[in-house]
N, C-alpha and C positions, 0 to 999 in steps of 0.2 A: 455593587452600589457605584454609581454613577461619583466621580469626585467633586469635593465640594467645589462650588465657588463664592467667594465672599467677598461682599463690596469692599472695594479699596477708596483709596479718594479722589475727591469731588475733582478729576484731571482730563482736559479734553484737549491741549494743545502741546504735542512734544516738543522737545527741546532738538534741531535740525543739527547740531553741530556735533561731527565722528565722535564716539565714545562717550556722550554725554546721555543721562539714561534720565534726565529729570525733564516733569511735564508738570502742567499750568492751567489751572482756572478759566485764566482769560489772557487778552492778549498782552493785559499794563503787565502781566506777573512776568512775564514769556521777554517783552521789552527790557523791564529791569533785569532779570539771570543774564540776558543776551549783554548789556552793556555792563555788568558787574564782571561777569565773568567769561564772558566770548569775546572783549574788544575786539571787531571788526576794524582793522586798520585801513581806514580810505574808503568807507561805507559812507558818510555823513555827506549831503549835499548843502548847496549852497549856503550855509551860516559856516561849516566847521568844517574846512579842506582835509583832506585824507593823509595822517601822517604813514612818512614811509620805511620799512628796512634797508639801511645803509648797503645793499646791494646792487644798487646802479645809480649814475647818478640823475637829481631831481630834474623833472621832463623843463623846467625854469631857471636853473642855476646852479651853478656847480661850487660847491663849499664855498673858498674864500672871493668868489666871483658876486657875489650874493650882495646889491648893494644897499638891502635894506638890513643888513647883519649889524648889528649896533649895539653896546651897553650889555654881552653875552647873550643879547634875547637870540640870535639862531644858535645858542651853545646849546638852547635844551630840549633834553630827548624826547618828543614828545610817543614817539613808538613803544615805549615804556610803561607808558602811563595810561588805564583806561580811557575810552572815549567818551565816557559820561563826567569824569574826571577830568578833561581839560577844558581850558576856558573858551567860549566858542565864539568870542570876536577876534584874538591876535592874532589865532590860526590861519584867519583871510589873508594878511597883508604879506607872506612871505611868497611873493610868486606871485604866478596868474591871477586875477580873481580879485584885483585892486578895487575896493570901490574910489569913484573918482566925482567930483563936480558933471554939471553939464556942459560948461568948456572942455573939460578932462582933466584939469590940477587932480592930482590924486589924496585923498584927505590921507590924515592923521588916523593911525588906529584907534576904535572905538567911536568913530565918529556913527551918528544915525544919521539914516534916510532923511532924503529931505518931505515932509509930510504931503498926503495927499492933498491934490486942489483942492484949497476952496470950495465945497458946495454946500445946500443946505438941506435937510433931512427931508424936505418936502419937494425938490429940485428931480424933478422924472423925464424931464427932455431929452425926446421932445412929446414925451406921452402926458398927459395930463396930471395924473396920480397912479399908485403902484395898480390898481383893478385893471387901469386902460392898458398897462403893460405887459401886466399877466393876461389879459385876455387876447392880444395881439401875438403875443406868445403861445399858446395856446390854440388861437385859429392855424396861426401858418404854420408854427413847428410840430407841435403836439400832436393834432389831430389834423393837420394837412386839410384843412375844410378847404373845397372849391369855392371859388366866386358867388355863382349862383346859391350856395345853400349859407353864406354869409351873408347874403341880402335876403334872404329867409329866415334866418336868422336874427340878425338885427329887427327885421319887421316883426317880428314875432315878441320880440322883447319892445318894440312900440307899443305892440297893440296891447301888450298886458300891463304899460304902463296908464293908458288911458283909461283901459276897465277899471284900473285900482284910482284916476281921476289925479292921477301926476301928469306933470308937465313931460313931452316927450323928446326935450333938450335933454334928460338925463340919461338919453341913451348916448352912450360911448361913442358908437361912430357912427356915420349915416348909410356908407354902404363899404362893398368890400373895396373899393377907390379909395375912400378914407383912411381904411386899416392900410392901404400900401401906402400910400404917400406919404405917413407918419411914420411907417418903418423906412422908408425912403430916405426921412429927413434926419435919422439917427445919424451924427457926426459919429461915431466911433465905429471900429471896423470896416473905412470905407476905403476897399482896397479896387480901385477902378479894375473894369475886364479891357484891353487891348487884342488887338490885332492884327497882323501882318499875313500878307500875300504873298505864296512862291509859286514862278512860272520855273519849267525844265529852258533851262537855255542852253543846253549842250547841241551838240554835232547832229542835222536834222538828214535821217536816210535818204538815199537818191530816191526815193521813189513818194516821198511827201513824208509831212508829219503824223506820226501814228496819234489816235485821238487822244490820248495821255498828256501825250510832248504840249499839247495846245490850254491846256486846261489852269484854271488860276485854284493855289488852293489854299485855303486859310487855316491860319493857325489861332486861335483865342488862347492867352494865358493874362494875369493880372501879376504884378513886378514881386517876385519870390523874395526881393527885398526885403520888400515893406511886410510880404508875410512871415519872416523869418525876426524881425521888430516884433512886429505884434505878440510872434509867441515866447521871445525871449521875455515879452514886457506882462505878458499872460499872468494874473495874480491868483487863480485858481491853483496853480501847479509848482510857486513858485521855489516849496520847501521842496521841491524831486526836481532839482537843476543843480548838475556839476558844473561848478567856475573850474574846474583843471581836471585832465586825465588822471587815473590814481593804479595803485595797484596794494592789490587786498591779501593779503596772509592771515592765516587763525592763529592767534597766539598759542595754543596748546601745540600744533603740530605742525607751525612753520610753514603750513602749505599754503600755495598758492592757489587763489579762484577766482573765477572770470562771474560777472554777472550783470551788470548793465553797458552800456555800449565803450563808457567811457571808460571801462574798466581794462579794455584791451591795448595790445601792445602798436596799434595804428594810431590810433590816437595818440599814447605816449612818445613815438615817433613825432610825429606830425608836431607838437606842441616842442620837443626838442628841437626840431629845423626852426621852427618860430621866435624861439630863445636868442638862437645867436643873432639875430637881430637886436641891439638896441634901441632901435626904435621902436621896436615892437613889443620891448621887453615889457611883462606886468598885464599882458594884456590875455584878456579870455579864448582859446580856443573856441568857434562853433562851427563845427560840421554840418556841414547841408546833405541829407539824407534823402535822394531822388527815387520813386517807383512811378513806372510805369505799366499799364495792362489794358489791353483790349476789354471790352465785355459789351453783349449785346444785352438790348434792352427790352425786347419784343420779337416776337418770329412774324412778324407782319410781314407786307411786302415791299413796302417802302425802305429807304435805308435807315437799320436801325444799331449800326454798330457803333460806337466813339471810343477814341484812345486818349482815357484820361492821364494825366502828370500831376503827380503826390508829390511834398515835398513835407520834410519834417526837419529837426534837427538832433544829433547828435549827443547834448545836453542832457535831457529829460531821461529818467529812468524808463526803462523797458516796458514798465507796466501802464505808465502814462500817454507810451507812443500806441499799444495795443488797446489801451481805452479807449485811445482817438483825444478825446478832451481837449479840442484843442489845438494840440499838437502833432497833428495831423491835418492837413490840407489840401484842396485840389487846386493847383495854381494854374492849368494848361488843360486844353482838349489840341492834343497834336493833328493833324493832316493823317488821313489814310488813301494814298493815291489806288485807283484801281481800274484794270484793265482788263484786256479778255484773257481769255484759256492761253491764248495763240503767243499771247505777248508776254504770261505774266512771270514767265520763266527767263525769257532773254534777259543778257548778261547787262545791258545797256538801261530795261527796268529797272530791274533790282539794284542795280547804282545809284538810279534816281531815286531809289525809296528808303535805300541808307540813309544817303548823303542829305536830302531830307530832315529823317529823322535826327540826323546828328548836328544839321545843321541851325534846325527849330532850336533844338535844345540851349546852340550856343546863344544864340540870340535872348532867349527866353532869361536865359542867368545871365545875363549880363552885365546890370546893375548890381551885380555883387562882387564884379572882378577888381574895382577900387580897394574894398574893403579885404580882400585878400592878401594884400601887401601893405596896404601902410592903415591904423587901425582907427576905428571910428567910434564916437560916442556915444551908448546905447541905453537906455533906460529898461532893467530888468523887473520881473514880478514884488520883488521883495523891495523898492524903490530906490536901489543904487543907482547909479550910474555905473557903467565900465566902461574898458576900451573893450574891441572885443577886434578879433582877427576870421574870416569866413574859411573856408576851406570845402573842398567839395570829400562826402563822404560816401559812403557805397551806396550801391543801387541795387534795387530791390526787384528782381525782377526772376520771371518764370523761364522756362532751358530756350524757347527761342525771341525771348526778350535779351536774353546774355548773346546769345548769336548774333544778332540785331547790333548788341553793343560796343562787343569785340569785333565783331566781324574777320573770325580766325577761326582756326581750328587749330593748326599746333605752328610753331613757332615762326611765327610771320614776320617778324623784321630779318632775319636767315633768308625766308623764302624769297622776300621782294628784293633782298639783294641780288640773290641768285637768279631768282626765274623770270621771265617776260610777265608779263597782265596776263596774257589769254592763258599761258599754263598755269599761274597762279588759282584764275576761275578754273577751267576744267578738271583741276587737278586736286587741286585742295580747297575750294570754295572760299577763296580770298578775293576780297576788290580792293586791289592797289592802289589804286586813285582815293579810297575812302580818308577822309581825315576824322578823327573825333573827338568829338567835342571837348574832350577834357585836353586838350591839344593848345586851346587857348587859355585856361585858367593853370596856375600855377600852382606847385606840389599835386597834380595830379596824372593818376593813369588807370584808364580804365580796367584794364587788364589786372590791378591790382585791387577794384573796388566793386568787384561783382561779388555781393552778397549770399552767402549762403537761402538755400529755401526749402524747408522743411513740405511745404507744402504741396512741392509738383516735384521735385526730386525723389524723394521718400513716401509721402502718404498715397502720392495721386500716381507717382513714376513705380519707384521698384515695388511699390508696395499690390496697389490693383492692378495697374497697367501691363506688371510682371509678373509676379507671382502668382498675383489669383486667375489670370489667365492662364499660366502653365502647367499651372494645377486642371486647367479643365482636358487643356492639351492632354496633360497626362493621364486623364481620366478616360479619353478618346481613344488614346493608344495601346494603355493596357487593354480596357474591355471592351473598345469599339463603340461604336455612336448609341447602339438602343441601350446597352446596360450602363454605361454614361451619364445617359438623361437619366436611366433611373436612380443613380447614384447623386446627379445633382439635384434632384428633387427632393431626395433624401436630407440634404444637407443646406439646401431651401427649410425645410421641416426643422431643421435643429435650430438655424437663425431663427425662426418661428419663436420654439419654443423659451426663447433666453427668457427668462424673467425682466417686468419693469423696472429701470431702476432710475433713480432722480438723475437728470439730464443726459440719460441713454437715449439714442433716437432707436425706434424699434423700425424692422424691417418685417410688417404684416403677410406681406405674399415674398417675404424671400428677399434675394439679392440679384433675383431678376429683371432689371430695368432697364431703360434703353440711355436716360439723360444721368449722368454721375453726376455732382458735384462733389466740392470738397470734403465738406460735412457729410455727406454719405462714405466719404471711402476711411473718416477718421471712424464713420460709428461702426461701422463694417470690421475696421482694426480690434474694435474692442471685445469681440463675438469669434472671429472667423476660427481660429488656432484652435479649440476643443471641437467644435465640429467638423475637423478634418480626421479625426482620430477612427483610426478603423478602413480608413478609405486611400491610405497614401504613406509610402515608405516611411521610418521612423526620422531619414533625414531629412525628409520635407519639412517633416515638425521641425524638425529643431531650427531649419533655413528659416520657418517663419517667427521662431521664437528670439532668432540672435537680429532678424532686422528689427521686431518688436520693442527689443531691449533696448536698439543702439535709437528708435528712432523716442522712445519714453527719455531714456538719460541724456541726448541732446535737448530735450523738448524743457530741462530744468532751470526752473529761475538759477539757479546757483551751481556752478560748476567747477570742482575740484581739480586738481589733482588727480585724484584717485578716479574720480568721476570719467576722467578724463582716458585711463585706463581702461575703466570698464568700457570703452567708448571702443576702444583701440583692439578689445577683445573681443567684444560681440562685431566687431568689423573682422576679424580674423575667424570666427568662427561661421560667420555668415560666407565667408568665399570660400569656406571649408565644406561644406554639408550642399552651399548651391550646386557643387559638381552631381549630384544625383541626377539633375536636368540634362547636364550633358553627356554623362551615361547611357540617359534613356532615352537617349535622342530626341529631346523633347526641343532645346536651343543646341544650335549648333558654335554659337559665340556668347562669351560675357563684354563684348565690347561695345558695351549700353553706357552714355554718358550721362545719363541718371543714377545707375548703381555705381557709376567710375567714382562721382560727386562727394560719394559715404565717406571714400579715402582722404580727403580733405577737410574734414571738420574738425582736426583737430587743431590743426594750423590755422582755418579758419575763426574757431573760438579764442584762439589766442591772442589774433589780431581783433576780433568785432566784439568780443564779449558774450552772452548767451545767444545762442540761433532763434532765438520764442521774440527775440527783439526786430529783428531785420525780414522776417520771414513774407511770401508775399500774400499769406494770408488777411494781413493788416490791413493789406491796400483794395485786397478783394473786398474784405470786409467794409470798405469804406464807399466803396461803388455803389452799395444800396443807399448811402443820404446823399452822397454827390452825383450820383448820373442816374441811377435807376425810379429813386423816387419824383427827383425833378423832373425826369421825363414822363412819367405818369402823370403828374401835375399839367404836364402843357398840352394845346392843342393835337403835338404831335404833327402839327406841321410847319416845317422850317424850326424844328424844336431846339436847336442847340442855344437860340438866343433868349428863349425863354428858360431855361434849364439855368444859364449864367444871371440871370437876373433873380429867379429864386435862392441861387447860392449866393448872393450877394446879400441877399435878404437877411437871410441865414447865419451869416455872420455879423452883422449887424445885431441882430437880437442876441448872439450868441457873448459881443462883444457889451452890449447894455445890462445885460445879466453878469457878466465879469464887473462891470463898473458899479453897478450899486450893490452887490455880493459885499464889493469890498469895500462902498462907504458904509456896510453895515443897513443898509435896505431892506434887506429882503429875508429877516429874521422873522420864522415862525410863518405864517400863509395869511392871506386876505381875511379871513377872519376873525384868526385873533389879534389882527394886528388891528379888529375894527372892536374887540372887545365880544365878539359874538361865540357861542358856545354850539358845539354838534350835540344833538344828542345821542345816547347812549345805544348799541342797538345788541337784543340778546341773543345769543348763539343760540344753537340747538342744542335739544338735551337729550342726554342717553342713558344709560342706566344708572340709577343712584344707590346702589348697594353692593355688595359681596355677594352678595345668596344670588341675586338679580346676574352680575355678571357671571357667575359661576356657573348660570346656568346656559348664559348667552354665549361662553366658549367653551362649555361639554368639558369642562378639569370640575369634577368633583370637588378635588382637595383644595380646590381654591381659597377658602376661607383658614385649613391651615398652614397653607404657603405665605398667607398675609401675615399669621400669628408669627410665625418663622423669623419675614423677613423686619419685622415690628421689635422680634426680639434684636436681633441684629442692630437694627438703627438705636436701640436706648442700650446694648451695653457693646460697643464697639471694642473692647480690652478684651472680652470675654474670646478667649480662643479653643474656647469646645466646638466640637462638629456638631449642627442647629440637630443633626438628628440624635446628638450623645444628651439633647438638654432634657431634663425631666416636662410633659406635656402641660403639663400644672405651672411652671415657671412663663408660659408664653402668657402672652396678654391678647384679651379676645377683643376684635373690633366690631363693634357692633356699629355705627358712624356711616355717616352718609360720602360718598365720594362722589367726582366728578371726572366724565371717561370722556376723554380726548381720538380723537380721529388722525389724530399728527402731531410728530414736534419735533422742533428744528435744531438742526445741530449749527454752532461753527469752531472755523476752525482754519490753521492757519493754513494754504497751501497757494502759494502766490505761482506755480507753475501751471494751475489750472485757472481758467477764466476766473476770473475772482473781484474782490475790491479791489480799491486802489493800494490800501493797504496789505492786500493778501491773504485778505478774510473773507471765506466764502460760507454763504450759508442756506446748508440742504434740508429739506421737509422730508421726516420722515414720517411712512404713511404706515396706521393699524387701523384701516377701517373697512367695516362692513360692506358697506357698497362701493366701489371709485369708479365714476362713469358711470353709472348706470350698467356697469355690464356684470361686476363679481367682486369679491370680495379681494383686499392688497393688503398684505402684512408683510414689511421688506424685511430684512436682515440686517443687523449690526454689528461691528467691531464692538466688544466689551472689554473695557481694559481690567485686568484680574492680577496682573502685576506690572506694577508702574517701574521695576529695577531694570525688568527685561526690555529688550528693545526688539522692536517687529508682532509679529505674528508670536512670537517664545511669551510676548507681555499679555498678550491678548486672543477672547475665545470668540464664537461666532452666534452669535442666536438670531433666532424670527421674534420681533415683537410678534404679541398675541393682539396685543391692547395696553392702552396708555392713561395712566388715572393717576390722579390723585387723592389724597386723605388727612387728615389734622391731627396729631398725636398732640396731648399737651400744651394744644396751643400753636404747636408747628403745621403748617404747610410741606407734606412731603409729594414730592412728584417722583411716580414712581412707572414698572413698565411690568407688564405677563410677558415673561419670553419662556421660548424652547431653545436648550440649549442643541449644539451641534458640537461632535470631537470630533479633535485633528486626526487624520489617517499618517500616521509616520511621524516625523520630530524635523522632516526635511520636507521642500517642495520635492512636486516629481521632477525628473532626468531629463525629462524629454520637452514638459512643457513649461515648467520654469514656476509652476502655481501650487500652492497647498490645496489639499484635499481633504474637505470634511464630512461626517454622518450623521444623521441625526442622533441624539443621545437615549439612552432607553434608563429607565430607574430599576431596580431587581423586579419588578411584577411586569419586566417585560412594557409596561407603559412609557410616555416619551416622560422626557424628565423636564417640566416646567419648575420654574422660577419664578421669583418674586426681584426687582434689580429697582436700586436706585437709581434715577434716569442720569445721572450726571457720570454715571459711571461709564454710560452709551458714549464714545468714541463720535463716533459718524455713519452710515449706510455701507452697509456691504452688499456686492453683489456676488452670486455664483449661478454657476453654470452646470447642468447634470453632464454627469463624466458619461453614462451607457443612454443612447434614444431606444426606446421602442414602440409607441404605438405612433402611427402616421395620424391619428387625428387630436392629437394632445395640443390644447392651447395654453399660451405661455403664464395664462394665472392658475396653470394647475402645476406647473412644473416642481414647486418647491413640496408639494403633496405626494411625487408620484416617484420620485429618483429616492433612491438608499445613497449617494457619494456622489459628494458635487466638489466641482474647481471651487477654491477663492478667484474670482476674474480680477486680477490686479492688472488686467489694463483696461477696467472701468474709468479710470483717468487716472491722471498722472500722479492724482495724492495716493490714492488706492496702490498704484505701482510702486511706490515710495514705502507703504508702511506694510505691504503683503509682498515683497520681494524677499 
């Protein structure tokens, strides 16, 4: 007999902190245990500064230096004392983070905000009332309507106001002219685009100027100032802003973790040089946070490339800057100079295309080099006022954007000492003459603020560009080119077959394609390591399981200590097990500066805080509303000035929707804020009985698994095995139910794409048809014991089907699963994954269940451990394999609770 399993309670969100074994309902329960009993020291932004362990001193003031220490108030501990437990306005005034008047006198603690302007509830300027504003919003941002189909629009809403015999003044705008010039006349978010001209003025060859040298080239950015105001002044985001660097310890185990930017030891730095200043003293660190990245936007023939410049700050939690929300912006499209084949190598080019770039740049910041030394009066989200001090912070950029940056390769102010210009170029790929940019702004050095990036280092670098090539390498050297193909087609066949799982990308014909992106080589990560099995030395696996590891536990919102270890180990195990390749003469070198990059993350995380915050996927990710969409929008010729007039737009409504958000505006939708009702619309219906579904998923016994699990829910004490209860004692249901096609889980995992709060939530599917093509019944985590932690707490089943029934009056939501057992008590050796079977009951049948649905965790996905038939599609998989992987690098939560 298969062993029982019996609902436990109603628990979907566990408790994240080492050693702690208790899980939570929802996320308010999960809140309260975390600030009862986890005080996160230096977690709380902007109302409740992070108090600290008397272990170095404060990034503001050193003990008796301290001049706002007064009446014992800095005598007390506040590291002591939970964080839900302290008072969360004196906290502000000890240090950075003053709030001050709009001359800058700094108030008295406990002072409020000065209240928001004057306006009045009816006040929509410059749109008439909220309809004209949401529908303004709504043509140009939402649905990106062109011109033309917004004067088809509009007319269309004419002509059906005269058939109904209204007046045709009641249409909102006259044509798509109207809607721009009302979005035009938005005062808020009106951050002008500018631009500047650079000619090469250097030394012209004897033989005339090459066509480059002649050319004028323009740079467009609008003043990062005033966009670095606006998003400090941002009231969207303003509860995830740190006024001071912090540093975070867990009370139970003392240990140290790194997690949003300001969490790291750069900043704490940086905020220390600022201290010793009294004039500066009390005033807010903000780090200016620059990326830049090429991306094209069309294969036309016309030129279709631009280099835009991001800029964010420092402040904002990590989850706020990967939202974008905001706090994220495109302030610049830099100059791309371009010449022939013949020229684009010479040493005298490429000078001109640094110095350029480096020289844009100064220019571009420039309006922020005041505010870096002596500090300026800023009005923040939450309506203080501060001082605030700028600072330039890392830059986000891909392996030859940092080339670009540094313009070095190994120790160049040694070199330039030593060696002339031309052996500096020939020899080590240095331009002597280059200056950069962080040359002119103070406490900076670029060399010191090249960002980690998870994105072309690891997923896009070591990860495809290495490994899964070497792997074919290696496949060509052992058995030669034709058994090769056959072998990679095979294993085309296995990515095939993965099963669907909620926000997997599936790969239909394989991994054979010609254009990567990013998001193909992460989905590729999550698949690739079980279908290599059978086809490649045992250390290959494990090479791909120690970069997998190291590249999941960098990738955590929250970073330990310990974390930090494991980081250090699957990096020591990863240059252990890669030697196979050089063995088999597959490379002849590991002196790749993308896998060099792994060795620094540690020191990396120490100074920037998580790598998920900095990385340069943020920035790629942002290229589709700043350059890719506006350029669809435009004629597409001479597009970059229409491109900057759409992103002008764009903030503009981005910034009116911020302003009446927060007079309270924009409460509830057009509707009912007009008193008007939707009506009601009915779902589809599926089976409404036991006998009915019993027979719609071929389990007989179904109506006694309902009796079973019926007994279960009304006598919960009762701790007999449902099979030891006399059959007489169960209660028969005879009742109508209602059968569901999906139902959604959440749950906390702020390292995977998520809310803003870190609550992400998956649809999981039991239904008959999906797509029109077959039937999907996914796999779940079911939590069986809430003491245990991991996989030891919890078992794996396929919902069947998803129903509910009425006991008493109750509403139970409930689920048909087949359960699956664990193979071992440990993952495997090799691949780092549990392994489970499907379950059988003593007659040899599968052993279905009856589960209360609250018991469901979240989606599991697996993978079959042995392939065999070549024509097997991926919604048969879970029918056809006897022992399949848990894939805990389904994403990053799955890696978290299946490691």
């Amino acid at each position: 007999m298969p062993r029982s399993r019996r609902d436990f309670s109603v628990l979907r969100i566990p408790c994240t902190k080492p050693g702690c074994n208790r899980w939570f309902k929802n996320k308010s329960g999960y809140t309260q245990h975390t600030n009862a009993v986890h005080p996160l020291l230096g977690a709380m932004p902007l109302h409740t500064e992070p108090s600290q362990f008397n272990r170095s001193p404060s990034p503001f003031f050193n003990g008796d230096d301290n001049p706002l220490q007064s009446d014992g108030a800095g005598e007390e501990n506040h590291s002591e004392i939970p964080r839900s437990a302290q008072s969360p306005i004196p906290a502000e005034f000890f240090g950075a983070g003053r709030p001050c008047d709009p001359e800058g006198n700094f108030l008295l603690p406990g002072a409020l905000p000065l209240p928001l302007s004057e306006k009045s509830a009816d006040d929509w300027t410059p749109y008439c009332d909220r309809l004209e504003f949401e529908l303004a919003d709504y043509i140009f941002t939402r649905n990106q309507t062109p011109a033309a189909q917004i004067d088809h629009l509009l007319n269309l809403w004419a002509a059906s106001l005269i058939q109904a015999g209204a007046d045709t003044s009641q249409v909102l705008f006259t044509d798509h002219r109207d809607v721009y010039r009302t979005i035009d006349n938005t005062p808020l978010g009106d951050v002008k685009w500018q631009s500047f001209s650079v000619k090469y003025t250097g030394d012209i060859p004897d033989e005339g100027p090459l066509p480059w040298m002649t050319e004028s080239y323009d740079v467009w950015f609008c003043d990062p100032h005033q966009v670095v105001q606006n998003m400090l002044a941002n009231p969207d985001y303003a509860s995830e802003v740190y006024m001071r660097p912090y540093r975070e310890f867990a009370t139970e185990t003392d240990e140290r973790q790194w997690q949003d930017f300001m969490s790291g030891d750069w900043a704490w730095n940086q905020a220390d040089q600022i201290a010793k200043d009294p004039a500066t003293h009390g005033s807010t660190f903000v780090p200016v946070i620059l990326g830049s990245d090429k991306t094209t936007v069309s294969v036309a023939t016309r030129q279709n490339d631009y280099y835009p410049l991001y800029a964010s700050i420092g402040n904002v939690r990590n989850n706020v800057r990967r939202a974008h929300r905001g706090a994220l912006a495109v302030v610049g499209f830099l100059a791309m100079p371009k010449t022939t084949k013949q020229h684009a190598k010479t040493v005298i080019f490429r000078r001109f295309h640094c110095q350029l770039f480096h020289s844009s740049l100064s220019f571009i910041l420039r309006n922020l080099r005041p505010g870096m030394t002596k500090p300026e009066v800023v009005c923040f989200g939450d309506g203080h006022y501060r001082h605030v001090i700028y600072g330039l912070g890392p830059y986000i950029a891909d392996y030859e954007e940092q080339v670009l940056l540094a313009c070095i390769r190994v120790h160049t102010d040694t070199l330039i000492e030593e060696c002339d210009h031309g052996k500096l170029w020939d020899e080590y790929g240095i331009i002597a003459q280059l200056v950069p940019f962080t040359n002119d702004y103070p406490r900076a050095d670029i060399h010191e603020l090249i960002a980690p990036d998870l994105l072309h280092q690891i997923i896009k670098g070591a990860f495809k560009d290495h490994l899964v090539a070497w792997v074919e390498k290696y496949l060509v050297v052992t058995h030669g080119q034709a058994q090769a193909n056959i072998i990679l087609d095979d294993i085309d066949r296995r990515i095939v077959a993965a099963p669907a799982f909620s926000g997997l990308r599936r790969f239909p014909q394989g991994r054979n394609f010609k254009q990567w992106t990013g998001d193909d080589s992460k989905a590729l990560m999550k698949v690739y390591l079980p279908v290599l099995e059978g086809y490649v030395p045992t250390d290959i696996i494990r090479t791909f399981r120690a970069l997998l590891e190291f590249c999941y536990l960098v990738h955590r919102n929250v970073i330990t200590e310990t974390s930090l270890n494991e980081i250090d180990d699957a990096v020591a195990r990863f240059h252990q097990y890669r030697e196979i390749f050089k063995v088999t003469e597959i490379v002849s070198t590991f002196s790749l500066p993308r896998q060099h990059s792994i060795k620094h993350y540690n020191t990396l995380i120490r100074l920037f805080g998580a790598p998920n915050g900095l990385c340069s996927s943020i920035t790629e990710s942002k290229h589709i509303k700043a350059v890719k969409e506006p350029w669809r929008r435009s004629s597409c010729y001479k597009a970059l000035g229409q491109m900057l007039v759409t992103n002008q737009r764009l903030d503009k409504l981005t910034a009116s929707h911020q302003d009446f958000y927060a007079h309270g505006m924009l409460n509830g939708t057009c509707l009912t804020s007009n008193s008007l009702r939707c009506p009601y619309i009915e779902g589809t219906k599926r089976t409404r009985s036991i006998p009915e579904l019993s027979t719609e998923l071929c389990i007989p016994d179904l109506a006694d698994l309902v009796r079973c699990f019926l007994f279960e829910q009304s006598n919960p004490e009762d701790d007999r095995d449902p099979t030891e209860v006399p059959l007489l004692e169960f209660l028969h249901y005879r009742g109508r139910i209602s059968v569901f096609n999906s139902a959604s889980s959440t749950f906390h995992t702020p390292s995977n794409l998520s809310g803003i709060g870190g609550m992400k939530r998956e649809h999981i599917r039991a239904c008959p048809l999906w797509r029109n093509e077959c039937a999907r019944n996914d796999c779940v985590f079911v939590i069986t014991d809430s003491n245990a932690r991991g996989m030891l707490g919890m078992d794996v089943a396929r919902v069947m089907a998803f129903f509910s029934l009425r006991q008493h009056g109750r509403l139970i939501p409930c689920a048909v699963v087949r359960w699956f057992n664990r193979v071992g008590n440990a993952p495997d050796p090799d691949t780092g994954m549990w392994m489970v079977k499907p379950a059988f009951s003593a007659q040899n049948t599968p052993h279905f269940a009856i589960i209360h649905i609250n018991t469901i965790f979240r989606a599991a996905h697996l993978l079959p451990v042995q392939f065999v038939s070549p024509n097997l599609q991926h919604y048969q998989t879970y029918d056809s394999f006897h022992r399949f992987y848990i894939n805990k690098y389904a994403d990053h939560h799955s890696f978290k609770i299946a490691s």
